[in-house]
C-alpha positions as CSV (number, residue, x, y, z in Angstrom):
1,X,-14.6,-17.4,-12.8
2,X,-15.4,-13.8,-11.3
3,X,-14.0,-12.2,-8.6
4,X,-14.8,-9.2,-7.0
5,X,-14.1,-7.2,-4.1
6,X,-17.1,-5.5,-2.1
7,X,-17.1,-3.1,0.7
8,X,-20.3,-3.4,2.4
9,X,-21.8,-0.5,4.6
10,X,-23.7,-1.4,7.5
11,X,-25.5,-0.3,10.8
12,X,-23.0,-0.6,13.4
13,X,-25.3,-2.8,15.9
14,X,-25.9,-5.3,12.7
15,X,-22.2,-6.0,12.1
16,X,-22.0,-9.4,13.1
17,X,-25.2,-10.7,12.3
18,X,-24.8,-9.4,8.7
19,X,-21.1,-10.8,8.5
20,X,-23.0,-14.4,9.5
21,X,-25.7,-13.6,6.6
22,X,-22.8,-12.4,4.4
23,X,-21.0,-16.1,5.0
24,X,-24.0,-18.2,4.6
25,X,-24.0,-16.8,0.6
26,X,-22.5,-19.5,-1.5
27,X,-19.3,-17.7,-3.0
28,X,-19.1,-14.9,-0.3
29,X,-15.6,-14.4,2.2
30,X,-15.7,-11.3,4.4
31,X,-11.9,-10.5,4.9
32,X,-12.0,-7.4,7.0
33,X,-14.7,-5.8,9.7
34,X,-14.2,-2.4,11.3
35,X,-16.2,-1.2,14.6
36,X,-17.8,1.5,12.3
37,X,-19.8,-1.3,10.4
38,X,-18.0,-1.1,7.2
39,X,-16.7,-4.5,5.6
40,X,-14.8,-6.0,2.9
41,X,-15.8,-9.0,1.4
42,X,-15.1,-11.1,-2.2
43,X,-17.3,-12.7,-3.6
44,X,-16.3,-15.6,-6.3
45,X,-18.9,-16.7,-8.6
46,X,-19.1,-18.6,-12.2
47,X,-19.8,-16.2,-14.2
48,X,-20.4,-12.4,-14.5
49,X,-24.4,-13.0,-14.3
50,X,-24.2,-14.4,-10.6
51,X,-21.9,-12.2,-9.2
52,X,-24.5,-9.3,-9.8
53,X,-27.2,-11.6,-8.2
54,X,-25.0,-11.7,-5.5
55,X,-23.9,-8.2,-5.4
56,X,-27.8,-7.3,-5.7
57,X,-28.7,-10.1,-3.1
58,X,-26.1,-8.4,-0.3
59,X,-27.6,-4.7,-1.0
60,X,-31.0,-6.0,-0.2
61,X,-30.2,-7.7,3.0
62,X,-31.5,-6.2,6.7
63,X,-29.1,-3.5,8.0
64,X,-27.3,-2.8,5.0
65,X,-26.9,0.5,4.5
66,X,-24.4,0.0,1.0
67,X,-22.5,-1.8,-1.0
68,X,-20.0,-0.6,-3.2
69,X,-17.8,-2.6,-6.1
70,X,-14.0,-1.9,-5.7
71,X,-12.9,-4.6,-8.4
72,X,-13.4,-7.2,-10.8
73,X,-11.3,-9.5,-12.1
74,X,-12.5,-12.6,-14.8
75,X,-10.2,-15.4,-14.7
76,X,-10.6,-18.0,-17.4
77,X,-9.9,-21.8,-17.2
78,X,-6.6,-22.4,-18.4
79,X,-7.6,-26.0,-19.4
80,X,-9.9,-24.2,-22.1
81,X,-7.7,-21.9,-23.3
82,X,-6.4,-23.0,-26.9
């Protein structure tokens, strides 16, 4: 599994629309919003392909003025570890 954390940039006015876009993306939690627009956000996915479809997928979406990466972390399945 991949997690990442994601600070999103956004037109002030479109904050809490694009938080309710954000949430309606399989795999996406926005954690923290600020007046300014700016948000943080994780998003947990399968594998290291999705999580840059949905990183791509956020920077595309109306009002949107950023996003930016600030970590990722791979966890592996402990049942198939050896």
């Amino acid at each position: 599994m991949d997690i990442s954390s994601v600070i999103v940039s956004a037109k002030p006015e479109q904050g809490a629309h694009l938080k309710s876009l954000l949430e309606a993306v399989h795999g996406v939690e926005v954690h923290v919003t600020a007046d300014d627009g700016r948000m943080i956000a994780t998003i947990e996915a399968e594998s290291e392909k999705d999580t840059v479809k949905t990183f791509e997928l956020i920077g595309q979406m109306p009002g949107v003025l950023a996003v930016s990466m600030a970590y990722h972390q791979v966890e592996t399945n402990p049942d198939e570890e050896a």
